[in-house]
C-alpha positions, 0 to 999 in steps of 0.5 A: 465156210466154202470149200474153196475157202478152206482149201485156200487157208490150206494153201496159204498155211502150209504151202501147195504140196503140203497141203496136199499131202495132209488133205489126203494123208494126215489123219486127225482124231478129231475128224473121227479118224479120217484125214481131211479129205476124206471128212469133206466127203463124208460132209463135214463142214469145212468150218470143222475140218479147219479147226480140227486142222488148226488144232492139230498144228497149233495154227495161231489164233490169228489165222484160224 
């Protein structure tokens, strides 16, 4: 997955500012402690990164 994509599926999720609040301040355990900015810089697939996402906020199925 593009980062282009997986910052689009963060926008259409949880709205503009939204998303830009948890990318940079919501830390998710499963990204080893980091937020989700910090794991794209650290080179975590945006493909982990989304579903880490998707698994801390029980984004349904059919949108992960």
């Amino acid at each position: 997955m593009r980062i282009t994509v997986f910052r689009r599926l963060m926008t259409e999720e949880f709205g503009r500012i939204r998303a830009t609040t948890l990318m940079s301040d919501h830390v998710i355990s499963e990204l080893g402690g980091k937020t989700p900015e910090q794991a794209l810089e650290a080179g975590l697939p945006a493909k982990d990164i989304w579903r880490a996402v998707c698994a801390e906020f029980d984004v349904p199925r059919e949108r992960r």
